[in-house]
Structure formats: C-alpha cells, structure tokens
N, C-alpha and C positions, 0 to 999 in steps of 0.2 A: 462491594468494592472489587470481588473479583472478576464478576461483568465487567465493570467498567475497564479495567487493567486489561484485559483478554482483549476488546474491543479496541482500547488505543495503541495498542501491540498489534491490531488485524491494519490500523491503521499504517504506523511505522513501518511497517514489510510494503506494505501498500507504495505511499510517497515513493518508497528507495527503490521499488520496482519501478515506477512510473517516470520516476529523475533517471535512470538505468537504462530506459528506453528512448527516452526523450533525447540522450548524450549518444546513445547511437542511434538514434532514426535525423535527428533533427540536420546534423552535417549534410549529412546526402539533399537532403531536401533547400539548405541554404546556398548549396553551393548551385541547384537548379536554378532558385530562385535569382542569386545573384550573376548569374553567367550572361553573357551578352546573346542575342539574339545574332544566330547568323555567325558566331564567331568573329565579328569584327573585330578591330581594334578601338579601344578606346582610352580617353585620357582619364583620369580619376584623380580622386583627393585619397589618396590611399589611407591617412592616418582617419577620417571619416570612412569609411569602407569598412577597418579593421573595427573601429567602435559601432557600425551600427550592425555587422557579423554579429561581435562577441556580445551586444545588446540582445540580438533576437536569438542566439543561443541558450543566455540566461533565461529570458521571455518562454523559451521552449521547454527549459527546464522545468521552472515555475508548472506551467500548463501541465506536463507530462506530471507532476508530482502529485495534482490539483485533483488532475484523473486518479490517480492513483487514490489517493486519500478517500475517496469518493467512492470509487468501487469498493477496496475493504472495507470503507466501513459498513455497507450493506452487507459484506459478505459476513464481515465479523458478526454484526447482528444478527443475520440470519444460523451462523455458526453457535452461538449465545444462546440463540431462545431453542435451538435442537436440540444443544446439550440439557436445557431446563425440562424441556419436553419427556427427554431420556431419563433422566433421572426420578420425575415425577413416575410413569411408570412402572419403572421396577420398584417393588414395596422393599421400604428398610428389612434388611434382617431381622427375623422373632426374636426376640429376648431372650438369653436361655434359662428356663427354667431351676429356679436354686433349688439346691439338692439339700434335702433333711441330713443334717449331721446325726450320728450318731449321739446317743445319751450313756453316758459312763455311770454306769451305777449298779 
C-alpha cells in the first residue's frame, strides 16, 4: 500500500507541475497563435474569441497535466522499485543475542 501511495503522490506533484507549466507557457503561445498575420486589422465576434482563448487554455491545461501525470509516474516507479532494490540489499539487523540472567541461589 505504500507503493502505491508513494507512486500516486509522484503522480499529484506530477499533474500540478504539468498544469504549472502549461498556465504559463500556454498564453504566450495563444496569443502567437491567435494574432493576426501582418498586423492588420480585423473585425471579430469578440465574445467567440474570448470562448475559444479561454477553451484552448483549459485544453492546454488538461494536456500539460496529462504530461505531467505521465512522467511521474514513470519516475515514481522507477523511485519505488530503487527504494525496494536498496532495502533488499542491506541485510536486516542481527538479533541480539539474549543474555543468561543470573541464577539466585
């Protein structure tokens, strides 16, 4: 269970990194995409403009989270089986040997 716990936690950092990146790389890249060519002028449906910005922001989020998830968890599992790896190696501690009590007589 604590695999699994360890690995949906590599996951969690993962997404929130991914949505992190996604909320600042994605603007710069929408406002390339949606810019006019040449600078012209042009007429638009501006309330369709703002919805399909704030659509392919979400979209960008989603994707960036997607990566995200996706990489940790490869990482997390690879983090996982090193830790099982390491601990296999080092042998448990010896037992310590019990010590003869004294006999009162």
């Amino acid at each position: 269970m604590a695999k699994l716990k360890t690995v949906l936690t590599f996951m969690l950092g993962g997404a929130l990194l991914g949505n992190l990146v996604a909320t600042i790389a994605a603007p710069r890249f929408m406002e390339w995409y949606n810019s006019t060519p040449l600078a012209s002028q042009t007429m638009c449906n501006l309330p369709q403009v703002v919805r399909d910005v704030t659509a392919q922001l979400i979209r960008a989020q989603f994707i960036g989270s997607g990566i995200g998830v996706a990489v940790f968890l490869v990482l997390g599992i690879v983090f996982v089986q090193a830790r099982a790896k390491k601990q296999q190696a080092t042998p448990p501690p010896a037992a310590p040997t019990p010590t003869p009590t004294p006999k009162e007589g």
